[in-house]
Biopython code that builds the backbone (N, CA, C, O; Angstrom):
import numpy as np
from Bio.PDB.StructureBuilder import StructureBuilder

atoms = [
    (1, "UNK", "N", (143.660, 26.314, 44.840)),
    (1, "UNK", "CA", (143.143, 25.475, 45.887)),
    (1, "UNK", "C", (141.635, 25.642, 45.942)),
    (1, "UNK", "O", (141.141, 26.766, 46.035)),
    (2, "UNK", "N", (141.023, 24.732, 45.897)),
    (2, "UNK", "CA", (139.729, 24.410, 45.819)),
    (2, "UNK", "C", (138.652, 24.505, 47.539)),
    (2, "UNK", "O", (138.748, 23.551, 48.310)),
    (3, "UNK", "N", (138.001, 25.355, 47.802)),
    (3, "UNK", "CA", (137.387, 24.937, 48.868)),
    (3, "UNK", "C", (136.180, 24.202, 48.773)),
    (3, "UNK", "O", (135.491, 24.312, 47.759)),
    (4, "UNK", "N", (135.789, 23.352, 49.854)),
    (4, "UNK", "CA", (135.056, 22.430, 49.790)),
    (4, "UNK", "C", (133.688, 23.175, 50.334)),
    (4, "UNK", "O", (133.867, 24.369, 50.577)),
    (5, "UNK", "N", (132.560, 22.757, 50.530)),
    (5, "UNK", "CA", (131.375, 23.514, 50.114)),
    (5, "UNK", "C", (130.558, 23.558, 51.997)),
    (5, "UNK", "O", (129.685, 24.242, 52.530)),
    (6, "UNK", "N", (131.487, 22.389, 52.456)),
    (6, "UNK", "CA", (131.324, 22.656, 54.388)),
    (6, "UNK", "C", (132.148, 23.652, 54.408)),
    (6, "UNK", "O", (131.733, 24.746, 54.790)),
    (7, "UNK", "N", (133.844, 23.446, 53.894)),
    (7, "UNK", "CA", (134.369, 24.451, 54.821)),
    (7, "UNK", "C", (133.987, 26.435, 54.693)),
    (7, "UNK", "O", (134.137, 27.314, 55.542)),
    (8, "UNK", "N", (133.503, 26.503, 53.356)),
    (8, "UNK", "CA", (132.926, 27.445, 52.530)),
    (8, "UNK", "C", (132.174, 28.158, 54.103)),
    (8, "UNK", "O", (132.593, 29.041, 54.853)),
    (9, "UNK", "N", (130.714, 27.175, 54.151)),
    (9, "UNK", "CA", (129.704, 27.941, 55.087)),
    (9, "UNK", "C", (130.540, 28.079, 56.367)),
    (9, "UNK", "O", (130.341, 29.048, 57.099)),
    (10, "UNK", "N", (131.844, 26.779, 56.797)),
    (10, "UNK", "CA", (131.889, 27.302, 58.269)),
    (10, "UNK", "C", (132.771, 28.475, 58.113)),
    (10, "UNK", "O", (132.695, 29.137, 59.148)),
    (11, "UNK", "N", (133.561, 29.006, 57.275)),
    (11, "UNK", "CA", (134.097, 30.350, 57.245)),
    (11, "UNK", "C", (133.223, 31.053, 56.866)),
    (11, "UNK", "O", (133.405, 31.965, 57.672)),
    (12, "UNK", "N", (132.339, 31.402, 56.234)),
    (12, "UNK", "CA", (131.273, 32.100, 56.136)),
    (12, "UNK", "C", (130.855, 32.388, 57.674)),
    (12, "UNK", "O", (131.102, 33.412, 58.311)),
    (13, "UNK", "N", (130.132, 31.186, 58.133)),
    (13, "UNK", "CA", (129.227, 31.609, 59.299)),
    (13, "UNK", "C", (129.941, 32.079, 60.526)),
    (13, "UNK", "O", (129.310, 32.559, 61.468)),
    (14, "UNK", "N", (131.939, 31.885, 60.543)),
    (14, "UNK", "CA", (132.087, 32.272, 61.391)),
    (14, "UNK", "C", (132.307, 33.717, 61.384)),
    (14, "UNK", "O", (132.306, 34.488, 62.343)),
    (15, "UNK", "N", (132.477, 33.931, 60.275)),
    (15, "UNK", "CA", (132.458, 35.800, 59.546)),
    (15, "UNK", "C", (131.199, 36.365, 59.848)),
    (15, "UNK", "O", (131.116, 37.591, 59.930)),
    (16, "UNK", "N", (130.447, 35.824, 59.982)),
    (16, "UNK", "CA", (129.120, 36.293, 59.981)),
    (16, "UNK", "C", (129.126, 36.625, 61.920)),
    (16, "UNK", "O", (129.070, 37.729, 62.462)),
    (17, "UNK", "N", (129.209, 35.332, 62.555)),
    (17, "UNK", "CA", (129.049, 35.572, 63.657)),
    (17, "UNK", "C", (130.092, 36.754, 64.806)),
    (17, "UNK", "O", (129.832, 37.426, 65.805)),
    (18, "UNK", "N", (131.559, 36.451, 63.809)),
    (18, "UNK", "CA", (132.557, 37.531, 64.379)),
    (18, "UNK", "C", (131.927, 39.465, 63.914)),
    (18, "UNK", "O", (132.160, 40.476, 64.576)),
    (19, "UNK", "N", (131.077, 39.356, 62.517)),
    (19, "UNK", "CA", (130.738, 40.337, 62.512)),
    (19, "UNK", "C", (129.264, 40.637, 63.490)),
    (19, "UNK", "O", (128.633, 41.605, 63.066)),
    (20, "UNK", "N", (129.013, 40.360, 63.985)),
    (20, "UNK", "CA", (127.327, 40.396, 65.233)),
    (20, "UNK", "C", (128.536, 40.798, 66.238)),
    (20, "UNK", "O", (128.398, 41.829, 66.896)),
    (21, "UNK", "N", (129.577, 40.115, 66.363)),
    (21, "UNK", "CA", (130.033, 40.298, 67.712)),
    (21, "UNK", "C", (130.283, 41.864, 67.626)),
    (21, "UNK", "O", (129.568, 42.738, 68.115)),
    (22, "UNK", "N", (131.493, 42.033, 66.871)),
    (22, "UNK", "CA", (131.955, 43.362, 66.644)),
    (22, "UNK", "C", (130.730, 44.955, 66.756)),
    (22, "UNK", "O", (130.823, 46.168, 66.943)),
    (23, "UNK", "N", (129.639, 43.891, 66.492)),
    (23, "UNK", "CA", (128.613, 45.165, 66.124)),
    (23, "UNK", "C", (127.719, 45.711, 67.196)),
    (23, "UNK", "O", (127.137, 46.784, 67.351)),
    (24, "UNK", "N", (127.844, 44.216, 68.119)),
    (24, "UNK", "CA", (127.508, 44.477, 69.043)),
    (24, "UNK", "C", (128.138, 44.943, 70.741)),
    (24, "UNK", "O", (127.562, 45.328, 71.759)),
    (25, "UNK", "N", (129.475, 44.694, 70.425)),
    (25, "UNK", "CA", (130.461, 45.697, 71.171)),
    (25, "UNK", "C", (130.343, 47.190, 70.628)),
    (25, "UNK", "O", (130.167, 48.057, 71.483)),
    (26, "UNK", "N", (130.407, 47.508, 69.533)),
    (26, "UNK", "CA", (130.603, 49.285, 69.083)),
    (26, "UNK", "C", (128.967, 49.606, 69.733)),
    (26, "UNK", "O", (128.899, 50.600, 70.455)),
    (27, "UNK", "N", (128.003, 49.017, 69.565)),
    (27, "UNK", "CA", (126.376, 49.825, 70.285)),
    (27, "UNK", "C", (126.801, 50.091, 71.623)),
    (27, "UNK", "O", (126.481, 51.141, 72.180)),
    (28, "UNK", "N", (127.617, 49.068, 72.271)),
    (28, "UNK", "CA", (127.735, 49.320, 73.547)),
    (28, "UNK", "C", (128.385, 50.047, 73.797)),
    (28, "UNK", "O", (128.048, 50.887, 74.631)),
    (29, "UNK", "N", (129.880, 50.089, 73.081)),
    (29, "UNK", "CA", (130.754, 51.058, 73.386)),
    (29, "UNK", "C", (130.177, 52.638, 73.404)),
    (29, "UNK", "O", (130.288, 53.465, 74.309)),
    (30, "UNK", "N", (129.352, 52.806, 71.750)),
    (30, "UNK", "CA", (128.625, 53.937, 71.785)),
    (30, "UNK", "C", (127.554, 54.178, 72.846)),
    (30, "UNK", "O", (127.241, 55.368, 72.887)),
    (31, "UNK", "N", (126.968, 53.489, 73.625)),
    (31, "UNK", "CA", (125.712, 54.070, 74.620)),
    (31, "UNK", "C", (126.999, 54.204, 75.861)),
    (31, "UNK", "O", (126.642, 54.856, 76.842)),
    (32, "UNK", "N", (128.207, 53.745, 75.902)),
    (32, "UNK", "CA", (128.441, 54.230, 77.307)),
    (32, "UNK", "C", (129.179, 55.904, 76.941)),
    (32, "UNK", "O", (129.269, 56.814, 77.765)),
    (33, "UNK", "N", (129.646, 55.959, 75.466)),
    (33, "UNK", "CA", (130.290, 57.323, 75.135)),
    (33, "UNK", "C", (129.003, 58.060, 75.577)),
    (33, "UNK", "O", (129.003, 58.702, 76.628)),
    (34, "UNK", "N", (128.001, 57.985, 74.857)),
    (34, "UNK", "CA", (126.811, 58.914, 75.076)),
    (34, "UNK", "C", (126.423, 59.121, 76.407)),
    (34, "UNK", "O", (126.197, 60.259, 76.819)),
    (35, "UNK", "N", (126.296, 57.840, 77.324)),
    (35, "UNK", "CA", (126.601, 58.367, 78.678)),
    (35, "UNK", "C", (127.169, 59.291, 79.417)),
    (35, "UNK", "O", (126.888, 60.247, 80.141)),
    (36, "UNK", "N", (128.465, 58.430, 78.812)),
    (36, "UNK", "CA", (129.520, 59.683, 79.435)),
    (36, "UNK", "C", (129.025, 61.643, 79.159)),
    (36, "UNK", "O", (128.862, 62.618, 79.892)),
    (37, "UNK", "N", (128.944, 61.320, 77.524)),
    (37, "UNK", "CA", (128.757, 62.629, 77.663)),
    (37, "UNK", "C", (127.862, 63.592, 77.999)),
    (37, "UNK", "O", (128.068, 64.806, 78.017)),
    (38, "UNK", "N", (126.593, 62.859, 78.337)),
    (38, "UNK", "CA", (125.555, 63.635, 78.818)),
    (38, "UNK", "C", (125.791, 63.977, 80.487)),
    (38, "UNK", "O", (125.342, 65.022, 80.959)),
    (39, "UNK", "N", (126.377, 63.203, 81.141)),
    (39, "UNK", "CA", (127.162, 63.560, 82.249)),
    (39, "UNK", "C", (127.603, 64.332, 82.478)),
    (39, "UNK", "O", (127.256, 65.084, 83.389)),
    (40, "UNK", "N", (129.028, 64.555, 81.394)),
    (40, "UNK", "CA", (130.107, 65.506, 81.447)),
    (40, "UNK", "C", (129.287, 66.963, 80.810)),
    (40, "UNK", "O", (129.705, 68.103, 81.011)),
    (41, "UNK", "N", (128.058, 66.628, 80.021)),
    (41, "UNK", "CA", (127.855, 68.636, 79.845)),
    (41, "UNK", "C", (127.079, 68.533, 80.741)),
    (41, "UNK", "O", (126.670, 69.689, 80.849)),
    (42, "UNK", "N", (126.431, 67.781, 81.692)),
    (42, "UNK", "CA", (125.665, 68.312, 82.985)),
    (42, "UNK", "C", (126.637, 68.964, 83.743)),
    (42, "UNK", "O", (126.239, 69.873, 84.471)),
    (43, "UNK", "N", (127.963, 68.666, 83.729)),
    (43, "UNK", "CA", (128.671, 68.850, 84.969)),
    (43, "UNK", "C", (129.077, 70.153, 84.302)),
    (43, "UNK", "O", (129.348, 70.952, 85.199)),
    (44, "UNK", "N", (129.271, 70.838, 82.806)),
    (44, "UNK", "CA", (129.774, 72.069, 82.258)),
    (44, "UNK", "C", (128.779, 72.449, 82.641)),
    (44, "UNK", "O", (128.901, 73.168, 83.633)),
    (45, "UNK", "N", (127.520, 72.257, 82.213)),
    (45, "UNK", "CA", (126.135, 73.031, 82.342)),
    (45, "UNK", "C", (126.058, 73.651, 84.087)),
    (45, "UNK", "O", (125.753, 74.799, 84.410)),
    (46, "UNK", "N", (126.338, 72.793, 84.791)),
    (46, "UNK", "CA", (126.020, 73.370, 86.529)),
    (46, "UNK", "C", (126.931, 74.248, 86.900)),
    (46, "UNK", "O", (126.745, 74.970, 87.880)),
    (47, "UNK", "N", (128.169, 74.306, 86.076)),
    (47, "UNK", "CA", (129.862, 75.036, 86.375)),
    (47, "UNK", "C", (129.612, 76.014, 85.908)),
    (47, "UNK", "O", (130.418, 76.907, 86.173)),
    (48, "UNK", "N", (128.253, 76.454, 84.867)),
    (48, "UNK", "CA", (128.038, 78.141, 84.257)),
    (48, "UNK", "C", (127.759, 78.837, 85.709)),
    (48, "UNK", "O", (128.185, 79.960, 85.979)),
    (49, "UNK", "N", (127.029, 78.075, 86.569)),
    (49, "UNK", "CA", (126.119, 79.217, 87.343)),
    (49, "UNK", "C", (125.068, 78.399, 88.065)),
    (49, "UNK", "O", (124.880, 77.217, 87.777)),
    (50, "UNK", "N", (124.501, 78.927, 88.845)),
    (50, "UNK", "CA", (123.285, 78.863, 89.520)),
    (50, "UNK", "C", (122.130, 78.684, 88.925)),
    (50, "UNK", "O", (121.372, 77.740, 89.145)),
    (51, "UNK", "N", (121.874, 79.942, 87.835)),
    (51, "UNK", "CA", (120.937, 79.911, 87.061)),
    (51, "UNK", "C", (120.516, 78.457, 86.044)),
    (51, "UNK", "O", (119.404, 78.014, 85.758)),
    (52, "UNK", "N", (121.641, 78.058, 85.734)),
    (52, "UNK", "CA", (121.919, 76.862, 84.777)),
    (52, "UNK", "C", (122.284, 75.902, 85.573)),
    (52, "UNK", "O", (122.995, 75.058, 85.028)),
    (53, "UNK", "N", (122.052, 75.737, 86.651)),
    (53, "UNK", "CA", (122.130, 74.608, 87.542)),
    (53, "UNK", "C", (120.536, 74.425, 87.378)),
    (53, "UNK", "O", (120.104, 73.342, 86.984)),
    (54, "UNK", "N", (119.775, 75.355, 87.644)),
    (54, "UNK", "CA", (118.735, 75.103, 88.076)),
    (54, "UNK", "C", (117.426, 74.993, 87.016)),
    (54, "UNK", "O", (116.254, 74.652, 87.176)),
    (55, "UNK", "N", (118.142, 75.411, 85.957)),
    (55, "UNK", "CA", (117.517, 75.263, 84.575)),
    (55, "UNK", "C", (117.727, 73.325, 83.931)),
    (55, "UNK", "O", (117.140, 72.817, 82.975)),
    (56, "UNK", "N", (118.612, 72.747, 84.747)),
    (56, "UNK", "CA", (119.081, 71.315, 84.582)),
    (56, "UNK", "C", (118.464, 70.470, 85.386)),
    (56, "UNK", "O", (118.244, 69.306, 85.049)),
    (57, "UNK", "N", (118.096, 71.000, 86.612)),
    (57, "UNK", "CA", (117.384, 70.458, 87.588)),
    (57, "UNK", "C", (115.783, 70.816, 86.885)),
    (57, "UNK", "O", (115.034, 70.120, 87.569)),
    (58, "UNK", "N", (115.036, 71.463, 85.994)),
    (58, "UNK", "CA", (113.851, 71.861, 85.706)),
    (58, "UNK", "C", (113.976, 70.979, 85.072)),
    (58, "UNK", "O", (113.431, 69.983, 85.546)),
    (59, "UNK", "N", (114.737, 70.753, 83.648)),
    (59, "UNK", "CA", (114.615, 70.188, 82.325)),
    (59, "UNK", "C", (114.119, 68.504, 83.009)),
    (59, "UNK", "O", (113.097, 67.856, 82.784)),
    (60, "UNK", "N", (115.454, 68.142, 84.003)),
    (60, "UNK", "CA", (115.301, 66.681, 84.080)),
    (60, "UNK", "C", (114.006, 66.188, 84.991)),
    (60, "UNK", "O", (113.503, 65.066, 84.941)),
    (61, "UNK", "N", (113.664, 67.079, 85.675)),
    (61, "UNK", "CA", (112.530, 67.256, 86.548)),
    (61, "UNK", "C", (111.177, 67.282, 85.850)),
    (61, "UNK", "O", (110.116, 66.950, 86.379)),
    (62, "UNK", "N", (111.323, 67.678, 84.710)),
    (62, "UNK", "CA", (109.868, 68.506, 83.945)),
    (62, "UNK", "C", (110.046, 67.184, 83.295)),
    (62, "UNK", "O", (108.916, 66.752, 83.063)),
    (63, "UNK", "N", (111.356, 65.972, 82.717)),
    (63, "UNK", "CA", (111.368, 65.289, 81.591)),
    (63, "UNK", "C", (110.667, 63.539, 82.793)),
    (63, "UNK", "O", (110.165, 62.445, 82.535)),
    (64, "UNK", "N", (110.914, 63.991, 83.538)),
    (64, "UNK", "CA", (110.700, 62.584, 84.638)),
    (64, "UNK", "C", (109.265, 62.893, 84.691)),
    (64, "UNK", "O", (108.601, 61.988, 84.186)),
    (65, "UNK", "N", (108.597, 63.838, 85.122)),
    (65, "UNK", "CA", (107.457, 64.083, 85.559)),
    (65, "UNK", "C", (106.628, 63.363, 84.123)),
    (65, "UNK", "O", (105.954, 62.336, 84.207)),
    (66, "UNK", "N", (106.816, 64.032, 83.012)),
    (66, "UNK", "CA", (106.365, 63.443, 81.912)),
    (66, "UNK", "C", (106.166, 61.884, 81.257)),
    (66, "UNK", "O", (105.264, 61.350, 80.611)),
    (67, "UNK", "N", (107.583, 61.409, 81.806)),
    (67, "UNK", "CA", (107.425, 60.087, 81.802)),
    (67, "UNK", "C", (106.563, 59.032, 82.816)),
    (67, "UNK", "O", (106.278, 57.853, 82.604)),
    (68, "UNK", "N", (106.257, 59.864, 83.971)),
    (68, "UNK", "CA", (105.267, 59.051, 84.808)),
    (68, "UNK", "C", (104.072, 59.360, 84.265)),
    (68, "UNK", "O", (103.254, 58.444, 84.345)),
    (69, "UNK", "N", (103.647, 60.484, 83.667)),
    (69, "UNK", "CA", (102.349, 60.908, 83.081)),
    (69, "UNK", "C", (102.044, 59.977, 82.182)),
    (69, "UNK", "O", (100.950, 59.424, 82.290)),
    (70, "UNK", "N", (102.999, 59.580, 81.035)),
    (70, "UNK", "CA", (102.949, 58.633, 79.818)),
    (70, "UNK", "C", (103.506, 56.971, 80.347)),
    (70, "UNK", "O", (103.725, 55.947, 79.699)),
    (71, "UNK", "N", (103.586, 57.240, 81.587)),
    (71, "UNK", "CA", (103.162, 55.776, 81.790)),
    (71, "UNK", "C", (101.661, 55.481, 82.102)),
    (71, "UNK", "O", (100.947, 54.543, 81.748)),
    (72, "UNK", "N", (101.412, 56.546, 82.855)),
    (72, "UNK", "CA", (99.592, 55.991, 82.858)),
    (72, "UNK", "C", (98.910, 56.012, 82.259)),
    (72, "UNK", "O", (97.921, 55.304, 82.442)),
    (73, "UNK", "N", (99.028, 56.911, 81.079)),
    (73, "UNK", "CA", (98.793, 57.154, 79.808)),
    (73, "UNK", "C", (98.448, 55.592, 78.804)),
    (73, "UNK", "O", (97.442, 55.158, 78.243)),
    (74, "UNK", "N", (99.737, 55.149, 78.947)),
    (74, "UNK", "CA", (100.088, 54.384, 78.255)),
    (74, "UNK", "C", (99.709, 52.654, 78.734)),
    (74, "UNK", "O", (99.902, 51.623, 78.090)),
    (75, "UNK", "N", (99.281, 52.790, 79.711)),
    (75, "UNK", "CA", (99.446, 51.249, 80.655)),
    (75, "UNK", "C", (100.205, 50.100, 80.527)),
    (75, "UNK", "O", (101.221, 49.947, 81.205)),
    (76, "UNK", "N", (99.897, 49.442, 79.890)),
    (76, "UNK", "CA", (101.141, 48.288, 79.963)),
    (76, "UNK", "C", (102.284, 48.398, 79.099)),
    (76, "UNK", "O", (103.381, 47.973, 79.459)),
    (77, "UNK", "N", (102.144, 48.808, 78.258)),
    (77, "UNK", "CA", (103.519, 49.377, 77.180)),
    (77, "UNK", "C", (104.144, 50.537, 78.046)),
    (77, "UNK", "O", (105.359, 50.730, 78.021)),
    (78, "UNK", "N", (103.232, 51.364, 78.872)),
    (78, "UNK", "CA", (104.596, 52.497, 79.416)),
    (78, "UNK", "C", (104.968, 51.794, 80.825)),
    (78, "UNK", "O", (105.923, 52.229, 81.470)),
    (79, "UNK", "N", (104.261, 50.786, 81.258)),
    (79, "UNK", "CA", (105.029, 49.665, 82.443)),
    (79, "UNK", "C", (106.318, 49.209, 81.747)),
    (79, "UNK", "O", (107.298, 49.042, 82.474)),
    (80, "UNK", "N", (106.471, 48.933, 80.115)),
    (80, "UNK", "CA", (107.547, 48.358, 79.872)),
    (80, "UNK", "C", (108.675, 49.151, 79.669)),
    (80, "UNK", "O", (109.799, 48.653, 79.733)),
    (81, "UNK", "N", (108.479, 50.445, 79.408)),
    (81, "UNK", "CA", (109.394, 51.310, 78.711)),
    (81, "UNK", "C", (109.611, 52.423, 79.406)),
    (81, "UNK", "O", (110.531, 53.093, 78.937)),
    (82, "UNK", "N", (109.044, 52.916, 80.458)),
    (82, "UNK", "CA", (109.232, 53.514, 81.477)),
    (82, "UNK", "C", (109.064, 53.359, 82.950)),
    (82, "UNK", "O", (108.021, 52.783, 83.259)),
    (83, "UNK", "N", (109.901, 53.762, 84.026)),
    (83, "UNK", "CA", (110.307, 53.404, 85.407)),
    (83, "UNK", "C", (109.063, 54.127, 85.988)),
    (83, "UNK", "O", (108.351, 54.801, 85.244)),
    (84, "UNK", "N", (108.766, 53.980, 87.449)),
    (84, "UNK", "CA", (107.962, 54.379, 88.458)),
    (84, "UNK", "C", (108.272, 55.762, 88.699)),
    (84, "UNK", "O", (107.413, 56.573, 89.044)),
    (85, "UNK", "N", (109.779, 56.115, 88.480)),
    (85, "UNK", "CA", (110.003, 57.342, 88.838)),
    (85, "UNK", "C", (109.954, 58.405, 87.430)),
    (85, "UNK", "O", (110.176, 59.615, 87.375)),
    (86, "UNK", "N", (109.653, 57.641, 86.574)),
    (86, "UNK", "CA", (109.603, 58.769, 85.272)),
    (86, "UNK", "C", (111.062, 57.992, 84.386)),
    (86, "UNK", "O", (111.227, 57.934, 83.168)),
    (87, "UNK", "N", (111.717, 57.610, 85.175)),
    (87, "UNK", "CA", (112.766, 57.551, 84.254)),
    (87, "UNK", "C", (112.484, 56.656, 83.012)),
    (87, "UNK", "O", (111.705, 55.719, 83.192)),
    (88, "UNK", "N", (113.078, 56.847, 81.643)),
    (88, "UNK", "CA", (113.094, 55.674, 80.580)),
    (88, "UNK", "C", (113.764, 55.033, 80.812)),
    (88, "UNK", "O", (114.832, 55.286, 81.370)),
    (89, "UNK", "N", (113.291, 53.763, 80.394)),
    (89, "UNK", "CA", (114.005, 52.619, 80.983)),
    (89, "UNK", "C", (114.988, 52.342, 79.613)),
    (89, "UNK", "O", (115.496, 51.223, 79.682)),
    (90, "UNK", "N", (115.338, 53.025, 78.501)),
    (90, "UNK", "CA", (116.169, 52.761, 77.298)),
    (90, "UNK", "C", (117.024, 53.758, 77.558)),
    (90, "UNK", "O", (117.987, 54.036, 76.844)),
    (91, "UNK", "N", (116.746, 54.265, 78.461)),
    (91, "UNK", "CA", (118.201, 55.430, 78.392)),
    (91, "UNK", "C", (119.635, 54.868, 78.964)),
    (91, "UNK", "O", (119.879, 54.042, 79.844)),
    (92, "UNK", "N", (120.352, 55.525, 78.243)),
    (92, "UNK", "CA", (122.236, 55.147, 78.966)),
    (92, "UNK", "C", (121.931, 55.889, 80.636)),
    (92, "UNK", "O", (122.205, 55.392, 81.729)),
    (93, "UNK", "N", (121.527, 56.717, 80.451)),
    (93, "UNK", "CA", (122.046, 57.465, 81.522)),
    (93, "UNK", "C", (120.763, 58.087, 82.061)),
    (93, "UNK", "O", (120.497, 59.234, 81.701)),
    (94, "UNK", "N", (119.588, 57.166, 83.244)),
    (94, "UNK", "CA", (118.452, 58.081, 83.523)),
    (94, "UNK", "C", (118.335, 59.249, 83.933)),
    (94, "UNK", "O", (119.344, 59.792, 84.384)),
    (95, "UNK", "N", (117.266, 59.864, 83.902)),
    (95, "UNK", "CA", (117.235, 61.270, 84.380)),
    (95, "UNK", "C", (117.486, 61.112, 86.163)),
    (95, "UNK", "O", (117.447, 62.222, 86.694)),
    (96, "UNK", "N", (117.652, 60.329, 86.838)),
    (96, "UNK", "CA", (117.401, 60.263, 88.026)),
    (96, "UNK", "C", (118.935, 60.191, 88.672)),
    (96, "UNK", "O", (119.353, 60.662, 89.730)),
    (97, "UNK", "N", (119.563, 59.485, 87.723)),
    (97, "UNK", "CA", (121.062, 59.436, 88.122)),
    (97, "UNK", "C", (121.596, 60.733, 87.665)),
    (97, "UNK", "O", (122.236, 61.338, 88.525)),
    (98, "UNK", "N", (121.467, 61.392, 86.328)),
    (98, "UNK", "CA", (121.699, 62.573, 85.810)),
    (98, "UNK", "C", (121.609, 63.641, 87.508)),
    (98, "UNK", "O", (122.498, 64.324, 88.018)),
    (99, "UNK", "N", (120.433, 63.433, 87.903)),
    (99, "UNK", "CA", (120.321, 64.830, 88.793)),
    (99, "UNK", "C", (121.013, 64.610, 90.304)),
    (99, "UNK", "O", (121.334, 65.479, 91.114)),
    (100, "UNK", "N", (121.129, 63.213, 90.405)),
    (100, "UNK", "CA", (122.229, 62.872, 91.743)),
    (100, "UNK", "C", (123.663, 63.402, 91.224)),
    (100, "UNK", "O", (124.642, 63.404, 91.970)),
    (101, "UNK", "N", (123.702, 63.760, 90.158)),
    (101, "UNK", "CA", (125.200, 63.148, 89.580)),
    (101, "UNK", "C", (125.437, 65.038, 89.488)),
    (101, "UNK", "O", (126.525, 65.607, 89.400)),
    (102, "UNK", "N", (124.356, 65.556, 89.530)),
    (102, "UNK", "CA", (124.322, 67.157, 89.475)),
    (102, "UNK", "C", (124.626, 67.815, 90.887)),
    (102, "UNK", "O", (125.427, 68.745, 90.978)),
    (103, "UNK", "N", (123.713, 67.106, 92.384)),
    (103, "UNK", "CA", (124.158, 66.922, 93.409)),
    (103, "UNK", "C", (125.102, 66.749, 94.069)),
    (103, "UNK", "O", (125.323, 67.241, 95.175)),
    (104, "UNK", "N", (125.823, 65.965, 93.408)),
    (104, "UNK", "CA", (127.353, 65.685, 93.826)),
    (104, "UNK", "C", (127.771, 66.518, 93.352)),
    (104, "UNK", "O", (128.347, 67.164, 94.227)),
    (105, "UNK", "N", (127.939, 67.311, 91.772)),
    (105, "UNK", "CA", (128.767, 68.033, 91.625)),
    (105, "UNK", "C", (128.459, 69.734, 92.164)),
    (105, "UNK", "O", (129.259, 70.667, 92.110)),
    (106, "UNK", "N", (127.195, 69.754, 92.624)),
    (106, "UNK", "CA", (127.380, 70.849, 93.564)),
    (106, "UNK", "C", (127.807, 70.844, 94.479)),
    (106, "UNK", "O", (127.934, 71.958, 94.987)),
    (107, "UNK", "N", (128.270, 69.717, 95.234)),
    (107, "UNK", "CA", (128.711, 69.214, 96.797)),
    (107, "UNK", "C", (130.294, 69.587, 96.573)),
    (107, "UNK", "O", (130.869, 70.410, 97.286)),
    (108, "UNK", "N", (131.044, 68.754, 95.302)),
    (108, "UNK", "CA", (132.513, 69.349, 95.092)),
    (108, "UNK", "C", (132.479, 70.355, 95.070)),
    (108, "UNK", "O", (133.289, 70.791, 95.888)),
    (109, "UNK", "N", (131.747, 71.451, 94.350)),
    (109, "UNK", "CA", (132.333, 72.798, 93.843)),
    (109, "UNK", "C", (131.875, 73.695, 95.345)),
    (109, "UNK", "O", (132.452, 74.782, 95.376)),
    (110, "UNK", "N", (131.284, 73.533, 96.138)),
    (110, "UNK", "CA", (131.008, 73.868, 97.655)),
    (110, "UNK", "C", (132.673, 73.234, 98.247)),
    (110, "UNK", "O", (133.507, 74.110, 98.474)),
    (111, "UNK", "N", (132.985, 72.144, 98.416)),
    (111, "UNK", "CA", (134.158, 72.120, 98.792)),
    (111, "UNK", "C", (135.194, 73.143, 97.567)),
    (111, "UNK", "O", (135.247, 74.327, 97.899)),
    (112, "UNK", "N", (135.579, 72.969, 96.917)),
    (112, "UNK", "CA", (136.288, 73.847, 96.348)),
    (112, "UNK", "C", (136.393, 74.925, 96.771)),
    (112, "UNK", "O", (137.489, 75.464, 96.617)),
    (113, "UNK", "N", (135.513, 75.536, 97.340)),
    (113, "UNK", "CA", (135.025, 77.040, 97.857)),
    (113, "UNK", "C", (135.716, 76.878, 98.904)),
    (113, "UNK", "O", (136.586, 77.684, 99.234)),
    (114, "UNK", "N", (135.417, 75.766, 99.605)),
    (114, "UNK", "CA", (135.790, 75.931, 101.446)),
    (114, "UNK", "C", (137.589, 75.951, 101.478)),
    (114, "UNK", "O", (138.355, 76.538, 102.243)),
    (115, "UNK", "N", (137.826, 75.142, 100.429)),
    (115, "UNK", "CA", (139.577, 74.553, 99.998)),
    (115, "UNK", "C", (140.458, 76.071, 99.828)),
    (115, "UNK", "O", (141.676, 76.219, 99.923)),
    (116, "UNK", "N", (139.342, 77.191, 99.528)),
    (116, "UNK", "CA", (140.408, 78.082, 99.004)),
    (116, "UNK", "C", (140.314, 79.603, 99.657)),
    (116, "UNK", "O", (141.127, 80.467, 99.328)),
]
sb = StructureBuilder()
sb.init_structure("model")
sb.init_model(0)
sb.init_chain("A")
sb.init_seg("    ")
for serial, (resi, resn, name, xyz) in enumerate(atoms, 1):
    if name == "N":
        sb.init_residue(resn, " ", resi, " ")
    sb.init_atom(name, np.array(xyz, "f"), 0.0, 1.0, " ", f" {name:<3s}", serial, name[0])
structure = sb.get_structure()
C-alpha cells in the first residue's frame, strides 16, 4: 500500500506534535517530583533536631537574602528572574514556601508532643 505524500506529512506532523505533547507533560511531571522532594527532605531534615531545623531555616534564609542582592545587582534581568522577596522565580518550589512549609511542620511535631 502506497502512501500518498499529504497523508505522509499529516502522520508525520501529528507524531511530531503528539511527541511535544508527551515531552512536555514528563518536564512537568518531573518539576512537581522535584518539588515534592525538596519538601519531603525539608520535612526529614527538621525531624533530625533543632539544630538542623535551624541550619534549614539559615540555608533558605542566607539563599533568599542573596537573591534580593542579585536582583539589584542585576536590574532588569534580576526583575525577571527573581521575586522581591529573594525568591527565584524558576524554582518548583520557592525558598519562601520551603520555610512556611518548615513552620508547619514544626507546628505538627509540637502537637505530636502535646498528643502523647
Amino acid at each position: 500500500m502506497e502512501l500518498s505524500h499529504s497523508r505522509f506529512i499529516g502522520l508525520s506532523a501529528s507524531f511530531v506534535a503528539s511527541l511535544g505533547g508527551v515531552t512536555i507533560g514528563y518536564r512537568e511531571f518531573l518539576k512537581k517530583v522535584d518539588g515534592f522532594a525538596a519538601l519531603r527532605m525539608d520535612e526529614k531534615t527538621v525531624r533530625m533536631g533543632r539544630p538542623y531545623e535551624e541550619g534549614a531555616r539559615d540555608y533558605l534564609g542566607t539563599q533568599m537574602a542573596v537573591g534580593r542582592m542579585l536582583k539589584k545587582v542585576m536590574g532588569t534581568e534580576g526583575s525577571l528572574r527573581i521575586a522581591k522577596n529573594g525568591d527565584l522565580l524558576s524554582d518548583t518550589v520557592p525558598f519562601s514556601k520551603r520555610l512556611r512549609a518548615i513552620d508547619l511542620i514544626i507546628d505538627q511535631m509540637k502537637e505530636e508532643r502535646e498528643d502523647k
